[in-house]
C-alpha positions in Angstrom: 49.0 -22.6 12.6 47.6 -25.8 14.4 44.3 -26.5 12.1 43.5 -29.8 14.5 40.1 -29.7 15.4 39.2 -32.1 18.5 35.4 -33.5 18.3 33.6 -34.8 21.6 29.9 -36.7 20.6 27.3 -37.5 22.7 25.1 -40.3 21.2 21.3 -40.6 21.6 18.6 -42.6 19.2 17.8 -38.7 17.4 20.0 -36.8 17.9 24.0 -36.4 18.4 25.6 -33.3 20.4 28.9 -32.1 19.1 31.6 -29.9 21.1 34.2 -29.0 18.5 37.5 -27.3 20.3 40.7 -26.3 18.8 44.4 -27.1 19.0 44.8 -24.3 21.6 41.7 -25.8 23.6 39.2 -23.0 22.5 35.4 -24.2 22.4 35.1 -23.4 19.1 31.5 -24.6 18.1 28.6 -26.7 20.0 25.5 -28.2 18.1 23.0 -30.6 18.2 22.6 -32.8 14.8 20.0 -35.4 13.7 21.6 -38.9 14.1 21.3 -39.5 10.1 24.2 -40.7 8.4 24.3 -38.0 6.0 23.9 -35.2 8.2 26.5 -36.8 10.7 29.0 -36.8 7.5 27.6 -33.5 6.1 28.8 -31.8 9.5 32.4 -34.3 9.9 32.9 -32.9 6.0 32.4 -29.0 6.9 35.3 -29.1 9.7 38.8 -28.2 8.5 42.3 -29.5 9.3 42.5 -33.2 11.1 39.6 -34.5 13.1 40.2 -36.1 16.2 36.8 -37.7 17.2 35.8 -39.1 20.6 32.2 -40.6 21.5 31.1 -43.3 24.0 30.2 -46.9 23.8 26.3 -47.7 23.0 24.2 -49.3 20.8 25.3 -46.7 17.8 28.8 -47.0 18.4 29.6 -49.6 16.0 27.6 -47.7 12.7 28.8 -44.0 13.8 32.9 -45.3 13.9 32.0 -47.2 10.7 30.2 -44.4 9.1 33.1 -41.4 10.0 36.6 -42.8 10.5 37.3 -42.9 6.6 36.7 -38.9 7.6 38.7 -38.5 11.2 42.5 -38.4 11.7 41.7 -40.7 15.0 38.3 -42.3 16.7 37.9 -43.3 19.9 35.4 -45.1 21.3 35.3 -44.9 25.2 33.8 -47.2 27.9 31.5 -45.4 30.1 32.5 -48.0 32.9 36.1 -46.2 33.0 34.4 -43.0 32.8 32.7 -43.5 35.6 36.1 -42.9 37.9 36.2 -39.4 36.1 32.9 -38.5 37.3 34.2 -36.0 40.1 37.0 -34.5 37.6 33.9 -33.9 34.8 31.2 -32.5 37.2 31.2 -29.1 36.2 30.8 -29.8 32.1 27.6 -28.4 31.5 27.7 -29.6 27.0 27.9 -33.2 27.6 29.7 -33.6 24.3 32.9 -31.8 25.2 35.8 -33.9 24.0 37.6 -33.8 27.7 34.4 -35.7 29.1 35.3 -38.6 27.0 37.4 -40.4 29.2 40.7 -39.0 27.3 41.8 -35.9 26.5 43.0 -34.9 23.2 44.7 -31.6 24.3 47.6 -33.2 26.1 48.9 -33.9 30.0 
Protein backbone atom coordinates (compact mmCIF):
# COMPACT_ATOMS: atom_id res chain seq x y z
CA UNK A 1 0.00 0.00 0.00
CA UNK A 2 0.78 3.68 -1.29
CA UNK A 3 1.06 5.55 2.37
CA UNK A 4 1.85 9.07 0.32
CA UNK A 5 -0.16 11.67 1.59
CA UNK A 6 -0.42 14.84 -0.75
CA UNK A 7 -0.96 18.21 1.37
CA UNK A 8 -2.51 21.47 -0.36
CA UNK A 9 -2.26 24.85 2.23
CA UNK A 10 -3.89 27.83 1.90
CA UNK A 11 -2.01 30.62 3.85
CA UNK A 12 -3.67 33.51 5.75
CA UNK A 13 -2.12 35.84 8.74
CA UNK A 14 -4.40 33.28 11.41
CA UNK A 15 -5.12 30.65 10.12
CA UNK A 16 -3.87 27.90 7.49
CA UNK A 17 -6.49 25.50 5.55
CA UNK A 18 -5.22 22.02 4.91
CA UNK A 19 -6.72 19.45 2.12
CA UNK A 20 -4.87 16.26 2.83
CA UNK A 21 -5.62 13.52 -0.20
CA UNK A 22 -4.14 10.19 -0.68
CA UNK A 23 -2.06 8.23 -3.20
CA UNK A 24 -5.34 7.06 -4.92
CA UNK A 25 -6.55 10.81 -4.98
CA UNK A 26 -9.13 10.31 -2.04
CA UNK A 27 -9.90 13.64 0.09
CA UNK A 28 -8.89 12.18 2.93
CA UNK A 29 -9.05 15.08 5.67
CA UNK A 30 -9.80 19.05 5.46
CA UNK A 31 -9.00 21.43 8.46
CA UNK A 32 -8.47 24.66 9.37
CA UNK A 33 -5.22 25.21 11.85
CA UNK A 34 -3.91 28.32 13.65
CA UNK A 35 -0.88 29.62 11.73
CA UNK A 36 1.52 28.93 14.90
CA UNK A 37 4.55 27.14 14.28
CA UNK A 38 3.90 24.44 16.68
CA UNK A 39 0.49 23.64 15.76
CA UNK A 40 1.57 23.78 11.92
CA UNK A 41 4.31 21.01 12.95
CA UNK A 42 1.97 19.35 15.49
CA UNK A 43 -0.47 18.56 12.48
CA UNK A 44 2.68 17.96 9.52
CA UNK A 45 3.98 15.33 12.60
CA UNK A 46 0.38 13.42 13.02
CA UNK A 47 0.26 12.51 9.00
CA UNK A 48 1.74 9.10 8.10
CA UNK A 49 3.81 7.88 5.11
CA UNK A 50 5.73 10.80 2.80
CA UNK A 51 4.30 14.32 2.75
CA UNK A 52 4.12 15.95 -0.41
CA UNK A 53 3.27 19.65 0.57
CA UNK A 54 2.12 22.47 -1.77
CA UNK A 55 1.20 26.13 -0.65
CA UNK A 56 1.36 29.50 -2.48
CA UNK A 57 3.73 32.38 -2.54
CA UNK A 58 2.97 35.28 0.28
CA UNK A 59 4.39 36.95 2.83
CA UNK A 60 4.56 33.50 5.12
CA UNK A 61 5.99 31.58 2.45
CA UNK A 62 9.47 31.84 3.40
CA UNK A 63 8.96 30.84 7.54
CA UNK A 64 6.22 28.04 6.70
CA UNK A 65 8.92 26.09 3.91
CA UNK A 66 11.58 26.86 6.56
CA UNK A 67 9.55 25.67 9.38
CA UNK A 68 8.18 22.10 7.63
CA UNK A 69 10.43 20.82 4.84
CA UNK A 70 12.90 19.01 7.50
CA UNK A 71 9.15 17.23 7.87
CA UNK A 72 7.86 16.78 3.97
CA UNK A 73 9.20 14.38 1.27
CA UNK A 74 8.78 17.55 -1.23
CA UNK A 75 7.58 21.45 -0.89
CA UNK A 76 6.50 23.50 -3.38
CA UNK A 77 5.97 26.82 -3.27
CA UNK A 78 3.75 28.14 -6.21
CA UNK A 79 3.38 31.59 -7.96
CA UNK A 80 -0.13 32.71 -7.95
CA UNK A 81 0.79 34.70 -11.27
CA UNK A 82 0.97 31.05 -13.06
CA UNK A 83 -2.00 30.14 -11.29
CA UNK A 84 -3.88 32.51 -12.57
CA UNK A 85 -4.03 30.61 -16.28
CA UNK A 86 -5.55 27.67 -14.22
CA UNK A 87 -8.29 29.77 -12.96
CA UNK A 88 -11.10 28.22 -15.42
CA UNK A 89 -9.56 24.49 -14.83
CA UNK A 90 -9.94 25.20 -10.66
CA UNK A 91 -13.36 26.99 -10.69
CA UNK A 92 -15.37 24.41 -9.25
CA UNK A 93 -12.90 23.70 -5.85
CA UNK A 94 -15.04 24.77 -3.25
CA UNK A 95 -11.71 23.90 -0.08
CA UNK A 96 -9.35 26.34 -1.37
CA UNK A 97 -6.50 24.24 0.06
CA UNK A 98 -6.84 21.19 -2.18
CA UNK A 99 -3.47 20.28 -3.40
CA UNK A 100 -4.67 20.26 -7.36
CA UNK A 101 -5.46 24.07 -6.91
CA UNK A 102 -1.82 24.64 -6.43
CA UNK A 103 -0.68 25.14 -9.74
CA UNK A 104 0.69 21.38 -9.89
CA UNK A 105 -0.63 18.28 -9.28
CA UNK A 106 0.85 15.74 -7.22
CA UNK A 107 -1.35 12.82 -8.39
CA UNK A 108 0.07 12.48 -11.87
CA UNK A 109 -0.87 13.39 -15.88
Amino acid sequence: MNSNKYVGMDVHTATISVAVRDAAGKLIMESVIEAKASTILQFIQGLRGSLYVTFEVGTWAAWLYDLIKPYVTNLVVCDPRRNALLKEETKAHSFPARPERNGRSFLGP
